[in-house]
Structure formats: structure tokens, C-alpha cells
C-alpha positions in Angstrom: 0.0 0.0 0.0 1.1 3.3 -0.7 0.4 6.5 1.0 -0.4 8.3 -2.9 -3.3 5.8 -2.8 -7.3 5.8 -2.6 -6.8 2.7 -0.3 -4.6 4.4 2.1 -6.1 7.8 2.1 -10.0 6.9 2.3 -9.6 3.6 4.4 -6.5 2.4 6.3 -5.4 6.1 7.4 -9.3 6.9 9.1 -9.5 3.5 10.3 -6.0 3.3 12.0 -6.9 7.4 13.2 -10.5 6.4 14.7 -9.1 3.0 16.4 -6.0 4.8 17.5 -7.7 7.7 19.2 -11.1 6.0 20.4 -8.5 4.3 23.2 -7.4 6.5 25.8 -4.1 8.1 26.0 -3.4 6.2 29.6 -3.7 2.9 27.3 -0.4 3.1 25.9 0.4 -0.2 25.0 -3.5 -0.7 23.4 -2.2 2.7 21.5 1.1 0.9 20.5 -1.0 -2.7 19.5 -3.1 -0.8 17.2 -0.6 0.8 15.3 1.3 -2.9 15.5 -1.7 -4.4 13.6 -2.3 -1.8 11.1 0.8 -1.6 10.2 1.2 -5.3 9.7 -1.9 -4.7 7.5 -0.4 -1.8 5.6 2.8 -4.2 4.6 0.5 -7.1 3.8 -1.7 -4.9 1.6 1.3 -5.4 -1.3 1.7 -9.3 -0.6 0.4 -11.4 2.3 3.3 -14.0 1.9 5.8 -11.4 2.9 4.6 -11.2 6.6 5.6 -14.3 7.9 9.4 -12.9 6.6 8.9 -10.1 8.0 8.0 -11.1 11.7 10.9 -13.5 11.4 13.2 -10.7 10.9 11.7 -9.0 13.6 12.0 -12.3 15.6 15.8 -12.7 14.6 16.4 -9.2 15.4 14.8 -9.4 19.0 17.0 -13.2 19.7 19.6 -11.3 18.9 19.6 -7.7 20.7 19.2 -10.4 23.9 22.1 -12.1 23.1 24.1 -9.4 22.3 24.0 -7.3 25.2 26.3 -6.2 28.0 26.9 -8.8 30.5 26.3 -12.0 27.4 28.7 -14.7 27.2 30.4 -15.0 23.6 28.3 -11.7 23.2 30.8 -10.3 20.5 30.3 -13.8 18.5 26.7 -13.5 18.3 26.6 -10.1 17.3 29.1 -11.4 14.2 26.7 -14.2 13.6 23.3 -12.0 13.6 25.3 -9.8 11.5 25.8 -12.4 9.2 22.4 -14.1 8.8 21.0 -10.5 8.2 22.9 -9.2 5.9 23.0 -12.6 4.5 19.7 -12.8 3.7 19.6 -9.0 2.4 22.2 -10.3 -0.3 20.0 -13.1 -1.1 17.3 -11.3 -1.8 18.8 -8.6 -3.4 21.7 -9.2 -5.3 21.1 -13.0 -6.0 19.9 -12.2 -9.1 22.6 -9.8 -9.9 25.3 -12.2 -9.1 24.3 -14.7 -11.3 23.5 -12.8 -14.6 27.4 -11.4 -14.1 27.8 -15.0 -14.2 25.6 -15.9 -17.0 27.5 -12.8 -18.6 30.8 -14.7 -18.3 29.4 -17.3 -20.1 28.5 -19.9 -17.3 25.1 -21.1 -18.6 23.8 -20.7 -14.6 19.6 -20.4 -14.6 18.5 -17.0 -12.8 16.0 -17.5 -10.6 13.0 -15.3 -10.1 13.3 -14.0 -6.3 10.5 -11.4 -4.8 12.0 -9.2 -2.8 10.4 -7.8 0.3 9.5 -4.5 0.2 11.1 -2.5 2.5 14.0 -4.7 3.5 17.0 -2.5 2.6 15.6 -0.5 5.3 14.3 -2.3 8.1 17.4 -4.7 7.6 19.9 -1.6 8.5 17.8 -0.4 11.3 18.3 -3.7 12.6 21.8 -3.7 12.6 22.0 -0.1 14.0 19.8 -2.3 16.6 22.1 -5.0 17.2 25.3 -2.9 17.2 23.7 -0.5 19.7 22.4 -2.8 21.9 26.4 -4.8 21.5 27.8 -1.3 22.6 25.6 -0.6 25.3 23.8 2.6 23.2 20.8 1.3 23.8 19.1 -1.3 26.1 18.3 -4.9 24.9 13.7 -4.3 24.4 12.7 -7.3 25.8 9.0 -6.8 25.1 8.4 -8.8 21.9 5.5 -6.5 20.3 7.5 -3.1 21.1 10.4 -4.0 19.1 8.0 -5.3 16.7 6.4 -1.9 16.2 10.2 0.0 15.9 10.4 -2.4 12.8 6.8 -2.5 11.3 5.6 1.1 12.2 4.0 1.9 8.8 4.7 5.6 7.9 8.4 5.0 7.8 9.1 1.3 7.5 9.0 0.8 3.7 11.0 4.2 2.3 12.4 5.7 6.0 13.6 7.7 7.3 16.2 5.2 9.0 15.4 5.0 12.7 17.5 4.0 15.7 16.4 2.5 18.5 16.8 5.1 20.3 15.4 7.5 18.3 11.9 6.1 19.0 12.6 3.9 22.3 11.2 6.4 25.1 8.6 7.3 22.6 7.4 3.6 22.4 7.3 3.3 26.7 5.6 6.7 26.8 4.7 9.5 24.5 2.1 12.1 24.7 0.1 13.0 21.7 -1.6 16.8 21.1 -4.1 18.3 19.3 -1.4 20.3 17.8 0.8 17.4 17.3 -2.2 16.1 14.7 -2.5 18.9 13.3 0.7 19.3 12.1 1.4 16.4 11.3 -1.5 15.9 9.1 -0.4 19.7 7.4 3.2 18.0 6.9 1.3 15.0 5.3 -0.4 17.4 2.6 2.4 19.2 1.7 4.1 15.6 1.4 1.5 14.1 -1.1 1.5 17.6 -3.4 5.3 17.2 -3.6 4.6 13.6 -5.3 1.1 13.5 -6.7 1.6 17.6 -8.3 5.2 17.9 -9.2 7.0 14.5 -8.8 4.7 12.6 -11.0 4.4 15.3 -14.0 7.8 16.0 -14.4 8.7 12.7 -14.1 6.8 12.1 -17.7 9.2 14.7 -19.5 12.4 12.5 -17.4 11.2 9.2 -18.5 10.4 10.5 -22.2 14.2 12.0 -22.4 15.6 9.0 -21.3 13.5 6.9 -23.7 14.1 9.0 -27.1 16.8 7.1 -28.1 18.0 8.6 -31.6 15.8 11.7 -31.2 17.8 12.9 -27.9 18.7 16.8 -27.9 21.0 18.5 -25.8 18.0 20.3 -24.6 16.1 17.2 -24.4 18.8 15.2 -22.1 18.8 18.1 -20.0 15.2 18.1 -19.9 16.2 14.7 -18.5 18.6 15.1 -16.2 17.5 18.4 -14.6 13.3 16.6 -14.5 14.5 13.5 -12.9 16.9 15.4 -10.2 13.4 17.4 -9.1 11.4 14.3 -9.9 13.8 12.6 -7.1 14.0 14.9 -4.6 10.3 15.4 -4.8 9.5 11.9 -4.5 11.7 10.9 -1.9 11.9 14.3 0.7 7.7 14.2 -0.2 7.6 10.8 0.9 9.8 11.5 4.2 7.3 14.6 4.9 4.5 12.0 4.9 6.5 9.9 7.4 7.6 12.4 9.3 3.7 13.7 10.1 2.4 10.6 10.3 4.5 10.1 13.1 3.8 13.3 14.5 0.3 12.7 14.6 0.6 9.4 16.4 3.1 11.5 18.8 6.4 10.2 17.7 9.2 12.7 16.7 11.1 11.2 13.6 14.5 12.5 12.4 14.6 14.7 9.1 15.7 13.1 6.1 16.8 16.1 3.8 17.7 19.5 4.2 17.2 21.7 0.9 20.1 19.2 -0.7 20.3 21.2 -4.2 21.2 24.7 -2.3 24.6 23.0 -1.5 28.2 23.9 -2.7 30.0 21.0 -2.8 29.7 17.3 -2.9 30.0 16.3 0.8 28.2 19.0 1.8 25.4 17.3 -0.5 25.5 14.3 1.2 25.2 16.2 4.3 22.1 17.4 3.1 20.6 14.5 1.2 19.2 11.3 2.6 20.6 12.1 6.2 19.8 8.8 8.0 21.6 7.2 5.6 24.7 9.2 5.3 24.5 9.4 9.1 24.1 5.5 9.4 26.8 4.4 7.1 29.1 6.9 8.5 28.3 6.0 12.1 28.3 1.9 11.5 30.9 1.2 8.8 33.2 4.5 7.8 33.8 5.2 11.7 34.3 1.6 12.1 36.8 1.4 9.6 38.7 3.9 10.9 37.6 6.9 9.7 39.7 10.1 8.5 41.5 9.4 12.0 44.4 6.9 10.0 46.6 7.4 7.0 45.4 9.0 3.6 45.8 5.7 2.3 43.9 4.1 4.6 41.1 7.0 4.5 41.0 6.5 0.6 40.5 2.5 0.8 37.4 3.7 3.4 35.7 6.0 1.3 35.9 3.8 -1.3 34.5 0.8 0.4 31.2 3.0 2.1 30.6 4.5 -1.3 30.5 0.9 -3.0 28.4 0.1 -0.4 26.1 2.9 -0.9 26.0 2.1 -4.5 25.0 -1.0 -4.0 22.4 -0.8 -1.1 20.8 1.3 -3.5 20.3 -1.4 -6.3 22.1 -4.2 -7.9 22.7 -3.0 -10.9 26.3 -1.4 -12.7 24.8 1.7 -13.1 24.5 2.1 -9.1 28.2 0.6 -8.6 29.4 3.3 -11.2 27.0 6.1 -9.5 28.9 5.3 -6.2 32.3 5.0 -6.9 31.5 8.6 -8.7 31.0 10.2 -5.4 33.6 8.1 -4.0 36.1 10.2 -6.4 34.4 13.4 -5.9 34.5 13.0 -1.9 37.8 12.5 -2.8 38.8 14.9 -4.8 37.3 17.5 -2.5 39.3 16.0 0.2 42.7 15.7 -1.0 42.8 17.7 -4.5 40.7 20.6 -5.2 38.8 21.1 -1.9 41.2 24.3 -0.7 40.6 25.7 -4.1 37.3 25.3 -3.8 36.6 27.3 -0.9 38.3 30.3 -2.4 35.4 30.7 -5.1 32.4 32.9 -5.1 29.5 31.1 -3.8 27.4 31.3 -6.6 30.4 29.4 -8.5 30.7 27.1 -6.0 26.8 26.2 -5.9 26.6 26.3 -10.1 30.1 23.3 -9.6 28.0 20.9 -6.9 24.3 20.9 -8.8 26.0 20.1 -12.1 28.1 17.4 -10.5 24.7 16.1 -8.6 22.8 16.1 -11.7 25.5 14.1 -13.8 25.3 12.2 -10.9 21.6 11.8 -11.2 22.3 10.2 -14.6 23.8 7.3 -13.5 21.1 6.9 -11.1 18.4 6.5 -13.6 20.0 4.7 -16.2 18.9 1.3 -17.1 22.7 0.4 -18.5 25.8 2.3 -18.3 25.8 2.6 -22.3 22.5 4.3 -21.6 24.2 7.0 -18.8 27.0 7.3 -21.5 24.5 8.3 -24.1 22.5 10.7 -21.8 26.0 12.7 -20.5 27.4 12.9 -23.6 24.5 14.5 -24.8 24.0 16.7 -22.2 27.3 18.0 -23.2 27.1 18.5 -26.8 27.0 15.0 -28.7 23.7 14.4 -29.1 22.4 12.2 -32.2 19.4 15.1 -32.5 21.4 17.6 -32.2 21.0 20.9 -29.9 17.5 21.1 -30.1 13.8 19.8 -31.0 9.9 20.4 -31.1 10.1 17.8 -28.8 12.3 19.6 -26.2 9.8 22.8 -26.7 6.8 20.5 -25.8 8.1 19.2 -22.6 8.9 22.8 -21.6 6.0 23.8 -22.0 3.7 21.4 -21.2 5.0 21.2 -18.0 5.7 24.7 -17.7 3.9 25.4 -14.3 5.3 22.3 -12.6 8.8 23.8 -13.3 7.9 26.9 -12.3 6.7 26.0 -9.2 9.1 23.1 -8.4 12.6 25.3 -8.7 11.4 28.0 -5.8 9.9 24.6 -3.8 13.9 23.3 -3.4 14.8 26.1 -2.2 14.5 27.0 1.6 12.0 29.9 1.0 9.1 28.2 3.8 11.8 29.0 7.0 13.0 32.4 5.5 9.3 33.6 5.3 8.9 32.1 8.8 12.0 34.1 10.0 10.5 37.2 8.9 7.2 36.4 10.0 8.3 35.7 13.4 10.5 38.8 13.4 8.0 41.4 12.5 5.8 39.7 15.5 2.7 41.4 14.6 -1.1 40.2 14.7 -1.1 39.5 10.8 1.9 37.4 10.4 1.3 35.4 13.9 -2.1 34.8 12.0 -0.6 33.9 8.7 2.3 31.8 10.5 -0.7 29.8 12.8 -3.1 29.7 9.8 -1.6 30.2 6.7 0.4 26.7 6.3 -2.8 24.6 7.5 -5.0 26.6 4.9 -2.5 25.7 2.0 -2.0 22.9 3.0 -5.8 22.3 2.8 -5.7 23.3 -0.5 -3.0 21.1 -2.0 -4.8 18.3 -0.3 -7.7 19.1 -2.5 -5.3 19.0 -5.7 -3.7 16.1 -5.0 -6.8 14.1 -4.5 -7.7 15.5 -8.0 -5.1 14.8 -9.5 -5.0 11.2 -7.9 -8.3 10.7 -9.4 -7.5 11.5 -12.9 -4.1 10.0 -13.2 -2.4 6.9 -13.3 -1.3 5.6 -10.4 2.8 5.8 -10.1 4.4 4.4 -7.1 7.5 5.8 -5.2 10.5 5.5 -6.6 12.1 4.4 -3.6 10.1 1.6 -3.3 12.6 -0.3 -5.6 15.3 0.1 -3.3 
């Protein structure tokens, strides 16, 4: 189930709203079953075989934080084998498939199975070993209570797409949280805005991406940046719309979940990108593997071999495909570069330079990302930079502009961080009006991109998030 659907929005979200708050506030573990089971629900809405995996994750993941904890004997090798059976079955999952058409490739003749993977298991499998390495270092106390854990791994608003949770983000709020009238309220506003950054933007100019990256001989330079530049919004809007869905969901049910993105494409260099971008996952990879590993507290060698390593790893949590191997070892070498090479020099430039350098790099970047093949990312750089089989430009590039004309219009000033600098000033000048357009004025709008979306959702075709493949 998906949060962009008529399922979700006209039956599970009232149902699990009306059950939730019919109990008490005092029944906190009733609270905590009914978002158990309706999340359970949500997950089994897109395949009722996957359940039974999932709760014996969840199972796996709860042996093991008890096993694992201070005070354990052989606590160190349990954590190593937990480690191993999860990730283990990740990579089955996952990059089975992958592995064996490499094979296949080489010319070993071995049959590719057909393996369903389960949605959301890229992320609930790294929240669990964020779990178990917590627990092994004493970050956070073995959960004990079976159906708690349970809900850290299965609560619906986050559990499929994110944002990555630790234990501890969400542990005291699991014992005991207190929800508020104003909590609801705006969490449901941050759902609205959420769902109008997929169903308005993300979806339309999605269609002029995917029709870029499908025209083959026809391709422009125009048209490839058409492309590139539509799926880089499509992306962001798809992804940070989903996390504000999550986010105020949470809210409403009184839990306070981290933020996933920070106006990413306002950034001026690569790692401060990835500061920016996806922030529980930079943060969990850098906090479980590249601190691990060492760090930037060894020898540049040393430090190079790491940031290789974590941005193969990215590559490939992301999918199992060259194109994402190639995507990560490219920010591998641009971390890099900033790091050892050019970084100095960089800082030395105006800041409009600076900004124009890291959102052509992140939309090159992009590329790679979307690409079915790496001929196919070839093709689609190349062009954007001058060597394209249509040449510089089409009716074809004019139609996309301007069919979509208002969606890019409205989606370059929506990156930008334009909603806290009106708040700033609002809260500065402190008068009647803008305390009355800072209480009111987001709930109304966000009223009226509810309203929008739901139109829009009823005369389009459904299109799921993007993440969801990952």
C-alpha cells in the first residue's frame, strides 16, 4: 500500500486514526497494538506471503539484541553471527539475481531465478543492525518486550521508504509519549504538503524524465537536459515528499522522527550534498561502517580505501545494478577529490560558482542513477554535453517545456529553503497579521493542496515511489 493511494487515504489512514484515538491516552500499550496491527496490515496490503518474513526478521532481530548485550557470554560472537544471517539474507534477496547474470554474462550457462524481494528490507534490515550494534555497545538497552520491538520495525509511515530509525530515536517514545491536538495537526499539514510534492510535481515531471531517457535517436542536448534536470526534481520530490508523509504521520501518532533532507540542491560541494541529502543514511553508514573502519583518524591511504569501500556500499544498497556501482564509486572520487585535491581551491570561489560546480556534478550524478545500463548514462552525458544524435535542439524539447511549464515553475522555488525564511521574517516582524498567517496560513495551504492532489489522484495513473525499488 502506498500512501499516494485511494486505499490508504479513504480507508487504512481513518480506520488506524478512529481505532487509535477511540482508546485513551493512559492505554499506551493498546495505542502501541493498534498501530502494530495496522501496520502489519499496511505491509500485507502489497503481498500477504511477505509477513511471515517479515515477523521473522523482527524475531531474529529481537534473539539477537538479547544475546548481544552487555553482560552475554560470547556476546561479540553472536553479534558477528546475527550480522551475518541478516545481511546474508539481504544479499540473497537482493543481489542474487545480480550475481548470477554477471555469471551468466561470463558465459556460465547458470539459470536465474526469479526472487521477490520484500519491500522495504534495505531499510528495516539496517535499522536492525543499528539495533544490534547499539544494543552490542551498550547505546541502547536490549527491548525485551516482543511486540514493542515489533512496532520499531513494522511502524507503517516510515518502514517501507524511512527515514532510518535507531532504536533510540523512537525507544522512550514507544514506553511513553504524549500526543496533542497540535501534534495532529501538524502532522497531518506536513502529510499534505508531502503528497503535493509527489502527486503535483513529482509525477508530472517525471513524464518529460522518463520520455528523455527513452528517445533514443531523437535525444537533444536540450532534451537530455530536460532529462537530467526533470528527474533530479522528480527525485528529490519523491523521496523528501515521501519523508514529509512519514515524518507527520509520526507526528500525529506523537512520535518525533529525524529529518531526512535539508534543501540538498542549495549545497556547494559534494560532501556538503551528502550532508544534506538522505541524512539517515549518510549518518548510518558513517556512524556503522566508515567510523568503524577507521575513519579520516588513519593514514590517507587508509582513508581513501574507506571511502571507497562505504561508497561501493552505498551504491550497491541502493540497487544491484552497474549503473548504481558506477553512481557510487562517482561520489567516491568526488569526496575525494574534494578532500585531497581541489577542496582548498574550492573554498576560495564565489559562492554562486561554488553552488553552479556541486548541482551540475549532482545532476551528472543523477544520470547514472536513472539509467537502465551504463551505455545508456553514456548516451545521456554525452548528450547533455554536446554530442547528441538530434542535435541541440527539437519540437520535442519545446513540448516538454511547455507542457510542463507550471510544474517547473513552481518546483525550482519549492527546493529552495524559501518556507523558513518567510517564517523568519514572520516571526520577526511579531505582529497580529503574520502570527495569524504563521498559525493559519500553512494549514490553509495545506488544505488546498490536499484538495489538488486528491484531484489529481483521481485523474491520473497511479505511479508508485520511486524508492520503493530500493
Amino acid at each position: 500500500m502506498a500512501f499516494n493511494s485511494m486505499a490508504f487515504l479513504f480507508g487504512l489512514l481513518p480506520a488506524v486514526l478512529v481505532c487509535y484515538f477511540l482508546l485513551p491516552a493512559r492505554w499506551r500499550t493498546g495505542r502501541n497494538w493498534v498501530l502494530l496491527v495496522f501496520s502489519l496490515a499496511f505491509y500485507a496490503w502489497g503481498g500477504v506471503r511477505m509477513v511471515p518474513f517479515l515477523v521473522l526478521s523482527i524475531l531474529l532481530y529481537w534473539g539477537g539484541g538479547l544475546l548481544v548485550a552487555p553482560g552475554r557470554s560470547h556476546r561479540k560472537g553472536w553479534l558477528m553471527a546475527s550480522l551475518v544471517v541478516n545481511v546474508g539474507i539481504l544479499a540473497y534477496f537482493k543481489y542474487t539475481g545480480f550475481l548470477l547474470e554477471n555469471l551468466n554474462a561470463l558465459g556460465l550457462g547458470v539459470t536465474v531465478p526469479e526472487i521477490l524481494m520484500p519491500a522495504g528490507i534495505s531499510f528495516y534490515t539496517f535499522q536492525g543492525i543499528s539495533y544490534l550494534v547499539d544494543v552490542y555497545r551498550g547505546t541502547v538497552a536490549a527491548e525485551r518486550n516482543l511486540p514493542r520491538l515489533a512496532l520499531y520495525f513494522a511502524f507503517f509511515p516510515q518502514m517501507i521508504q524511512g527515514p532510518i530509525l535507531r532504536y533510540g530515536d523512537m525507544a522512550a517514545d514507544l514506553r511513553q509519549r504524549q500526543e496533542s491536538l497540535e501534534d495532529v495537526t501538524a502532522g497531518l499539514t506536513r502529510f499534505c504538503f508531502g503528497l503535493a510534492k509527489k502527486l503535483l510535481l513529482a509525477d508530472a515531471l517525471g513524464q518529460a524524465a522518463d520520455a528523455a531517457f527513452a528517445s533514443g535517436d531523437r535525444l537533444t542536448v536540450g532534451l537530455a537536459w530536460i532529462g537530467a534536470v526533470g528527474y533530479t526534481l522528480q527525485l528529490y520530490f519523491d523521496f523528501s515528499g515521501y519523508s514529509d508523509m512519514a515524518i507527520g504521520l509520526g507526528r500525529v501518532f506523537g512520535f518525533r522522527l529525524p529529518e531526512n533532507f535539508n534543501y540538498p540542491y542549495i549545497t556547494r560541494s559534494a560532501g556538503e550534498f551528502w550532508r544534506r541529502w538522505h541524512m539517515t543514511l549518510s549518518f548510518w553508514f558513517r556512524d556503522y561502517v566508515y567510523i568503524p573502519l577507521g575513519g579520516n583518524r588513519c593514514a590517507r591511504g587508509r582513508q581513501i580505501v574507506n571511502i571507497l569501500v562505504v561508497w561501493m556500499l552505498t551504491g550497491l544498497w541502493h540497487g544491484s545494478a552497474w549503473t548504481f556501482v558506477a553512481w557510487g564509486l562517482y561520489y567516491a572520487a568526488l569526496l575525494l577529490g574534494e578532500r585531497f585535491l581541489w577542496g582548498k581551491a574550492l573554498e576560495k570561489l564565489p559562492g554562486a560558482v561554488r553552488h553552479l560546480y556541486a548541482l551540475v556534478l549532482v545532476i551528472v550524478g543523477w544520470v547514472f542513477f536513472r539509467s537502465a545500463t551504463l551505455t545508456q548514462a553514456g548516451q545521456m552525458i554525452a548528450g547533455m554535453f554536446g554530442f547528441a544524435p538530434g542535435g541541440a535542439w527539437s519540437g520535442e524539447t519545446t513540448y516538454y517545456l511547455l507542457q510542463f511549464r507550471w510544474e517547473w515553475m513552481l518546483a525550482i522555488p519549492a527546493a529552495l529553503p524559501i518556507k523558513p525564511w518567510l517564517e523568519g521574517k514572520l516571526t520577526k516582524a511579531d505582529t497580529a497579521l503574520s502570527r495569524g498567517v504563521l498559525l493559519w496560513g500553512p494549514k490553509l495551504l495545506a488544505g488546498v493542496l490536499l484538495a489538488l492532489s486528491i484531484l489529481r489522484l483521481l485523474s491520473a495513473t497511479f505511479t508508485s515511489f520511486l524508492y520503493f525499488q530500493f
